[in-house]
C-alpha positions as CSV (number, residue, x, y, z in Angstrom):
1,X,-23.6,-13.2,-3.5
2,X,-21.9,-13.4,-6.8
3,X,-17.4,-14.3,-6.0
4,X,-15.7,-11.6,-8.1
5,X,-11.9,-12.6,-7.2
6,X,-9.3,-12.8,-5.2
7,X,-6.3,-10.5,-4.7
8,X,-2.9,-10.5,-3.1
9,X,-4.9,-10.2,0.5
10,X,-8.7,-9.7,0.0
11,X,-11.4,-11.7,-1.7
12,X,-14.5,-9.8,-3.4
13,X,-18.0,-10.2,-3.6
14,X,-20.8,-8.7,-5.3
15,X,-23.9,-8.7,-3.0
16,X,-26.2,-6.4,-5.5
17,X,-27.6,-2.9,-4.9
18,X,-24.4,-1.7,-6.3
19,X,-22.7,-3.4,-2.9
20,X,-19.6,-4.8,-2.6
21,X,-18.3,-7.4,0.5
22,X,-14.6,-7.5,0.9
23,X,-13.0,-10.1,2.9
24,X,-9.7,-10.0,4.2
25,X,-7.6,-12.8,4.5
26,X,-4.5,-13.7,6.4
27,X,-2.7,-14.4,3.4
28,X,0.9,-12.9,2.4
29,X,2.6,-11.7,-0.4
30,X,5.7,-10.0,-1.7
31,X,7.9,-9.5,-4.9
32,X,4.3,-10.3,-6.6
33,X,4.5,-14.2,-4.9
34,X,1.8,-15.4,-3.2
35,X,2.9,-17.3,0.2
36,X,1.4,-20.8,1.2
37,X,1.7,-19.8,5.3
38,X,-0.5,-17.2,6.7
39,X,-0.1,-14.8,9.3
40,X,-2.6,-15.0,11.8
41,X,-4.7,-11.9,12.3
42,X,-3.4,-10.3,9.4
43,X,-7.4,-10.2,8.0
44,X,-8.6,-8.8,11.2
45,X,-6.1,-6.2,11.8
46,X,-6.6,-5.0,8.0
47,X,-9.9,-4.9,8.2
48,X,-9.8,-2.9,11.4
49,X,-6.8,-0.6,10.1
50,X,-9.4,0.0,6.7
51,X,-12.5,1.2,9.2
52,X,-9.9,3.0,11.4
53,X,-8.4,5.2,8.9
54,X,-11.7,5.7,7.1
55,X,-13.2,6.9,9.6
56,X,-10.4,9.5,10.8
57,X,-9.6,10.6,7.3
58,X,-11.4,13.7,6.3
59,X,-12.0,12.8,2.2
60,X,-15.3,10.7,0.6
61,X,-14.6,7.2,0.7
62,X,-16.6,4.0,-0.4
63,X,-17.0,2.3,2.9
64,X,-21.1,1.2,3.6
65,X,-20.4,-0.8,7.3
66,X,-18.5,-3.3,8.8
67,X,-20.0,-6.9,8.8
68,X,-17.3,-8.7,10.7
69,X,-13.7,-8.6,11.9
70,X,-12.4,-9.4,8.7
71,X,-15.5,-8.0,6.3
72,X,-16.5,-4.7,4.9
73,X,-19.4,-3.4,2.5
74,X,-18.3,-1.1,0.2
75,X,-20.0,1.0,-2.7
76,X,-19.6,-0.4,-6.1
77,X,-17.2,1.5,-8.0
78,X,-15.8,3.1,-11.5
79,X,-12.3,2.0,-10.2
80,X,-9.7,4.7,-11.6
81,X,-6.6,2.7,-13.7
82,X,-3.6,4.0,-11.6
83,X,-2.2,3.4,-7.9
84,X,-1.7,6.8,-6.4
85,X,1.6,6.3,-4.4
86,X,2.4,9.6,-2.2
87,X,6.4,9.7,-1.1
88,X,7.4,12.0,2.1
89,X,10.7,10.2,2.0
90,X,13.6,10.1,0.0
91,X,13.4,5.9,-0.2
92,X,12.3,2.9,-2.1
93,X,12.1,2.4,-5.6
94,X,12.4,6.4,-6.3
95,X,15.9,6.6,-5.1
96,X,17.5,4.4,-8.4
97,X,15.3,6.1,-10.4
98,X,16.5,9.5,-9.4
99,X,20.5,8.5,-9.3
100,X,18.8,7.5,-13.3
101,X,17.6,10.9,-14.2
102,X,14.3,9.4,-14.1
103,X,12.7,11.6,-11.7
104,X,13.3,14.7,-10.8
105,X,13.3,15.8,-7.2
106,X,14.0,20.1,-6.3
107,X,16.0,19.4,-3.2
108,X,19.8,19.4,-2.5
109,X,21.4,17.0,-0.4
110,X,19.6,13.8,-0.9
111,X,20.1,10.6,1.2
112,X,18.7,7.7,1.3
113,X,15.5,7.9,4.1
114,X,16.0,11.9,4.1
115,X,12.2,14.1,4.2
116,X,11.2,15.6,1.5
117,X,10.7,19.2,1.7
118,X,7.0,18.3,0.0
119,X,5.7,15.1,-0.3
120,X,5.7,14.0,-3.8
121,X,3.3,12.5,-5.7
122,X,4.7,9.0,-7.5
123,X,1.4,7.4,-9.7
124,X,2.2,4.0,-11.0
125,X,0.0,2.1,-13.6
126,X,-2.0,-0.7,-12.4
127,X,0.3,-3.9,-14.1
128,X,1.9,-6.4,-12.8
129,X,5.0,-4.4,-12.4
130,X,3.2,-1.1,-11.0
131,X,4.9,1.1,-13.6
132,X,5.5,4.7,-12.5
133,X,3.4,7.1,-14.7
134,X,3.4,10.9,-15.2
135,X,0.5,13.3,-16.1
136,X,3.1,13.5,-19.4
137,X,2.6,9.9,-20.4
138,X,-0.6,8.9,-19.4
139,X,-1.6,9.1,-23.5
140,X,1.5,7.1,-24.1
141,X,0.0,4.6,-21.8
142,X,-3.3,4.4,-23.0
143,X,-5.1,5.1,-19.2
144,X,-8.3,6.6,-19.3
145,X,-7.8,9.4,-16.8
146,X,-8.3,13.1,-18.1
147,X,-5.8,16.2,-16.6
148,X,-8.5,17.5,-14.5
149,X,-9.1,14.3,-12.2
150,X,-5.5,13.5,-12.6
151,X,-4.7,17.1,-10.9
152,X,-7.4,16.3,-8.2
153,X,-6.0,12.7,-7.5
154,X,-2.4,14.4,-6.5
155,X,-4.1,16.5,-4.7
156,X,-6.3,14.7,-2.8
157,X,-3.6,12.1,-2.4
158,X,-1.1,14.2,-0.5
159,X,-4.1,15.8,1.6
160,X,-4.6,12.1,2.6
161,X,-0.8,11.7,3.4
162,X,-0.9,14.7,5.6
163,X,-3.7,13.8,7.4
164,X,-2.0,10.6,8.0
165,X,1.0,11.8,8.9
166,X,0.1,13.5,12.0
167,X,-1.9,10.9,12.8
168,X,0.9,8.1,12.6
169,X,3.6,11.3,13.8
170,X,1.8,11.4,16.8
171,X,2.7,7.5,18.0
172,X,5.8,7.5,17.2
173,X,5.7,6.6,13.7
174,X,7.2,7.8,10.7
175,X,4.6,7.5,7.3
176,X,7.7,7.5,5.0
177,X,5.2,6.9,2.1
178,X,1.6,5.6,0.9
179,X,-0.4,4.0,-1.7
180,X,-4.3,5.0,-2.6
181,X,-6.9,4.0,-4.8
182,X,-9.8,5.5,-5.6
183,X,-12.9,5.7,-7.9
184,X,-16.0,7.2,-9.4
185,X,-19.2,7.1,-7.6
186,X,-21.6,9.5,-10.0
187,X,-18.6,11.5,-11.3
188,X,-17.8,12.0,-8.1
189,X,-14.5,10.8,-6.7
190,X,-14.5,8.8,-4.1
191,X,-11.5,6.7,-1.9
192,X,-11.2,3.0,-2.8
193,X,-10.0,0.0,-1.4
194,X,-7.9,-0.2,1.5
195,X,-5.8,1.5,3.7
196,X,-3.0,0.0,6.1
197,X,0.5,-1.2,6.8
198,X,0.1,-3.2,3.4
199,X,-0.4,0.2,1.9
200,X,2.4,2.2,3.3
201,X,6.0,2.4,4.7
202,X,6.2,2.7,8.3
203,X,9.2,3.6,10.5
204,X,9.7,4.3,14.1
205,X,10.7,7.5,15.0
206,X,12.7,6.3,18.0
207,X,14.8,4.0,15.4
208,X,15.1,6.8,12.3
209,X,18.5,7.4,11.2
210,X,19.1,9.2,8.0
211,X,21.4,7.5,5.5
212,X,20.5,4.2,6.4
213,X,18.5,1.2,5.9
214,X,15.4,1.5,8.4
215,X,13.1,-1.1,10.0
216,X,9.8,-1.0,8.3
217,X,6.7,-2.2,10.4
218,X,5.0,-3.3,6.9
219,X,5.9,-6.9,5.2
220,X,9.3,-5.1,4.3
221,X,10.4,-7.8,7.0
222,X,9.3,-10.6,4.5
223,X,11.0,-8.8,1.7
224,X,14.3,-8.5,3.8
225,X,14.3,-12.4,4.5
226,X,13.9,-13.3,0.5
227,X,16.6,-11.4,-0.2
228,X,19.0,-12.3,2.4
229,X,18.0,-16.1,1.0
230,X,18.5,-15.5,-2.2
231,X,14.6,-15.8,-2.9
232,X,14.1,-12.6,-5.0
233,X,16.8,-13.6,-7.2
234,X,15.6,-17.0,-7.9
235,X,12.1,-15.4,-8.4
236,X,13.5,-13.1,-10.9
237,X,15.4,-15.7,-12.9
238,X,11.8,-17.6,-13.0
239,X,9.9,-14.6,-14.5
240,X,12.9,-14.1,-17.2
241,X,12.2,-17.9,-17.9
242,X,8.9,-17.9,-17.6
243,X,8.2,-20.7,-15.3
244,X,6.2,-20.8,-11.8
245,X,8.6,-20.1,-9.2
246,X,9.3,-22.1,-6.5
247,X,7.8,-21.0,-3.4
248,X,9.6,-21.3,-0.1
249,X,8.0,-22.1,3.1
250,X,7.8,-19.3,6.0
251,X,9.9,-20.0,9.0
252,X,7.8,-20.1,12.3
253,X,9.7,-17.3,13.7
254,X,9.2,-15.3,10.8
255,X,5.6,-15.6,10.7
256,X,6.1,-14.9,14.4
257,X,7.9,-11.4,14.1
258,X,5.7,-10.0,11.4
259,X,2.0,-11.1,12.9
260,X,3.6,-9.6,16.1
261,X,4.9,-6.3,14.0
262,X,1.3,-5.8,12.6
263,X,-0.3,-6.3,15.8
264,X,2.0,-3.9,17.1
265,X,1.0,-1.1,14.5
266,X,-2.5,-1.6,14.5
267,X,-2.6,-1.1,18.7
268,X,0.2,1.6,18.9
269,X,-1.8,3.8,16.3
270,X,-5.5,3.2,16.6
271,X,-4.4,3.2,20.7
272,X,-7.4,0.6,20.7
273,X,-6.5,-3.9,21.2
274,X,-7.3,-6.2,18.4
């Protein structure tokens, strides 16, 4: 078993016959910082949520078996270079660039958290800053995609989100958006990676007020906390310097209210225990 690298939450292995092991970690990250403290069960439920949603969704997808609570085999794949982010909500990072003429979306009376009459599909580049990318620009970019599988990644991407959506609809959630991967498995394209609350927005229905903020049961909880601290800013002035920033330890509680938010999640919409 040949150790390929680590990411933000998984660590990858090669285990031959064109096989891949992932392993999912407890560990945490946000604003592209990786967090000393760990949230306990955050591997398991991951790992669980991946198999879950796998199994329910009705698209090819790379996953062999499950090997453990926190370990999946997975075919070896021709990873495609962009993140394929799927937006049913008027929120996140596509509201500035909208109010920026950035973006534009065919609907009249926008606010912030409102539904979008279609879901919209929002590609980024795979960098360190995710950059948003069009079918327009990918030669600009340099990413080796051609129009054809482009077209087939938006839509297979919202057919995903849909399916989803009634899923998470369903149990009282709201999937206000969603980020994919996939790859090439003999020309074929196949669903990568992996799928759960570190991969998409959720909201309760119950809480859902249009115009607002709304609570997220992802690690937008984290994100929330760094700011209110001041944390992202000091994080930002250490990238424009380009020093290691400091990292903060988690507060107990914290770590408390987001392990208790993803176990939350994971039971609510898989209606199964950890």
């Amino acid at each position: 078993m040949k150790f390929l690298g680590s990411g933000k939450v998984k660590d990858i292995y090669d285990i031959g016959n064109n096989e891949l092991l992932f392993r999912f970690s407890d560990r945490i990250s946000a604003f592209d910082i990786q967090f000393n403290d760990l949230i306990p069960q955050k591997g398991k439920i991951l790992c669980k949520f991946s198999k879950f949603w796998f199994d329910k969704i009705n698209y090819p997808n790379h996953l062999i078996r499950v090997k453990s609570d926190n370990e999946i085999i997975v075919k070896k794949l021709k990873m495609l270079p962009i993140e394929c982010v799927v937006r049913g909500y008027f929120y996140g990072s596509i509201v500035s660039r909208y109010e920026n003429k950035l973006i534009k979306i065919d609907q009249n009376n926008l606010k912030l958290a409102s539904k979008l009459n279609t879901p919209i599909f929002d590609p980024t580049t795979k960098s360190h800053t995710d950059e948003p990318v069009s079918k327009t620009n990918i030669v600009k970019n340099n990413i080796d995609i051609t129009s054809s599988i482009f077209d087939e990644l938006s839509q297979a991407s919202i057919q995903i989100y849909m399916q989803m959506s009634q899923i998470i609809d369903s149990v009282g959630f709201i999937l206000a958006d969603l980020k994919l991967e996939f790859g090439l498995f003999d020309d074929q394209i196949i669903l990568a990676d992996s799928i759960g609350p570190d991969e998409c927005r959720l909201w309760s229905k119950k809480s859902y007020n249009v115009g607002n903020i709304q609570e997220s049961f992802d690690k937008q909880i984290l994100r929330d906390w760094l700011i209110l601290h001041n944390y992202k800013q000091k994080f930002d002035l250490a990238k424009q310097h380009l020093i290691p920033p400091k990292v903060p330890k988690l507060p107990i509680q914290l770590i408390n209210k987001i392990q208790n938010r993803y176990v939350r999640i994971y039971k609510q919409i898989t209606k199964t225990v950890i």
